[in-house]
C-alpha positions as CSV (number, residue, x, y, z in Angstrom):
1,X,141.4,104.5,79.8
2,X,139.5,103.2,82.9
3,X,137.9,105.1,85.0
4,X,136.9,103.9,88.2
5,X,133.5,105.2,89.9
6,X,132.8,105.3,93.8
7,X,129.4,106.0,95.5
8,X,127.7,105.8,98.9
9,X,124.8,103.3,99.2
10,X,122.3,103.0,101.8
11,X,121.1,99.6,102.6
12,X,117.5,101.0,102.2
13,X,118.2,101.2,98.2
14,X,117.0,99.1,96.5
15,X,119.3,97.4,93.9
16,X,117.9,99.3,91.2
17,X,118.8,102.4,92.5
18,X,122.1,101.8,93.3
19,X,123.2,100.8,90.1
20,X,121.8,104.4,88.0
21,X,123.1,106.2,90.9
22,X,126.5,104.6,90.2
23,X,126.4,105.1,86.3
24,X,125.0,108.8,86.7
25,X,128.4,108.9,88.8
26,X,130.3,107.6,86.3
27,X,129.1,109.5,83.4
28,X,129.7,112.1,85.5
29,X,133.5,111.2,85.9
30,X,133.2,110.1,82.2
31,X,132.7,113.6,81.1
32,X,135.3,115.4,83.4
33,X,138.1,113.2,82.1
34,X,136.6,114.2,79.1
35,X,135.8,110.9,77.4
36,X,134.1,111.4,74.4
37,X,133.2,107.4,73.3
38,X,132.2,105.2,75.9
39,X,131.7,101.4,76.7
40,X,129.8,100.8,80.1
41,X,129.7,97.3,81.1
42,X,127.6,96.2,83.5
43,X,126.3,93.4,85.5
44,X,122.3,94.6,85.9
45,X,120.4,93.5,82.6
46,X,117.5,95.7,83.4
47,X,119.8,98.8,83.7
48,X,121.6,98.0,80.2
49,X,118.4,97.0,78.3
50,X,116.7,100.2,80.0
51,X,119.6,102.2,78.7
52,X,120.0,100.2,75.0
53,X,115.7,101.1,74.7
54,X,115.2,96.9,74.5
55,X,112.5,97.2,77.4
56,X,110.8,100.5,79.0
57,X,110.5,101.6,82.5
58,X,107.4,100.7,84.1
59,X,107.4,102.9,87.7
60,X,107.7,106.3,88.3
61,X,111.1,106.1,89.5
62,X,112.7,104.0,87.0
63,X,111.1,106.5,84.2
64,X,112.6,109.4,86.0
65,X,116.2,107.8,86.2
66,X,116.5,106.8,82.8
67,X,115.5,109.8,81.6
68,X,118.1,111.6,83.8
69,X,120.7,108.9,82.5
70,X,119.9,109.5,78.9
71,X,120.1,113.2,79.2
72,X,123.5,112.6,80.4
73,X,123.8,110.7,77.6
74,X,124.1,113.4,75.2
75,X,127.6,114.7,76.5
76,X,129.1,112.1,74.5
77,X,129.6,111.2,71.0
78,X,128.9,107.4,71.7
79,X,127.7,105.7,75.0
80,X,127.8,101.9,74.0
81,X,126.0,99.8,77.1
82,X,127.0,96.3,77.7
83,X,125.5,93.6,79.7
84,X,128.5,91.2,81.6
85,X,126.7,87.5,83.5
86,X,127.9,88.4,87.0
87,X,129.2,85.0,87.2
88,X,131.8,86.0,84.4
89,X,132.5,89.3,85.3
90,X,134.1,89.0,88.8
91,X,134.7,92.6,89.6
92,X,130.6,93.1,89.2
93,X,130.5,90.1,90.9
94,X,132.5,91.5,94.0
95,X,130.8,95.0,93.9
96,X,127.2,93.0,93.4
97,X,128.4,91.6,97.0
98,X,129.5,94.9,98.9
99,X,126.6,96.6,98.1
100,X,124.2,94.0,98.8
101,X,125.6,93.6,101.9
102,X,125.6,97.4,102.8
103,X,129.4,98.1,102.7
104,X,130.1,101.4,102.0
105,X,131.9,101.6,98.7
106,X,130.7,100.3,95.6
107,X,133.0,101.0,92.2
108,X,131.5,100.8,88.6
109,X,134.2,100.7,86.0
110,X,134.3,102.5,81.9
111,X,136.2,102.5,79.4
112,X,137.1,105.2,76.7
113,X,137.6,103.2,73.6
């Protein structure tokens, strides 16, 4: 099952941002369709090593949304984080683009597997 993740961006967001605001989203989602086993894939290696514990948030604000991501975390039996080159993944590619360029929708796809 897919499940397919919209959220509001502001241009003043940084890139960062967007993308944990986006997977909090879609945990979110994740847990009402009542996933239990998840595989996130994702285009923003400091978001998937952040989440996989390979490297540790330095500011304030990354602590914080990590943390809040983790915590979601626990509503499932297993959250499996993946990282997809943006050049090979074209829908991250394409969703990179929108909300680089301020559009108003961005989509984050997961799977229950």
């Amino acid at each position: 099952m897919a499940i397919q993740v919209e959220s509001r961006t502001s241009r003043r967001m940084t890139s960062n941002k967007a993308e944990f605001i986006a997977l909090k989203e879609g945990l979110k989602d994740a847990k009402a369709e009542g996933v239990k086993n998840l595989l996130v894939r994702g285009d923003s290696e400091l978001v998937i090593d952040l989440m996989e514990g390979r490297k540790t948030p330095r500011n304030a604000h990354l602590i914080q949304l990590t943390r809040q991501v983790q915590d979601q975390r626990l509503d499932f039996h297993n959250v499996t984080f993946e990282h997809v080159r943006r050049n090979i993944y074209e829908v991250a590619d394409e969703l990179a683009t929108e909300a680089i360029c301020g559009e108003p929708d961005s989509r984050l796809y997961f799977t229950d597997w």
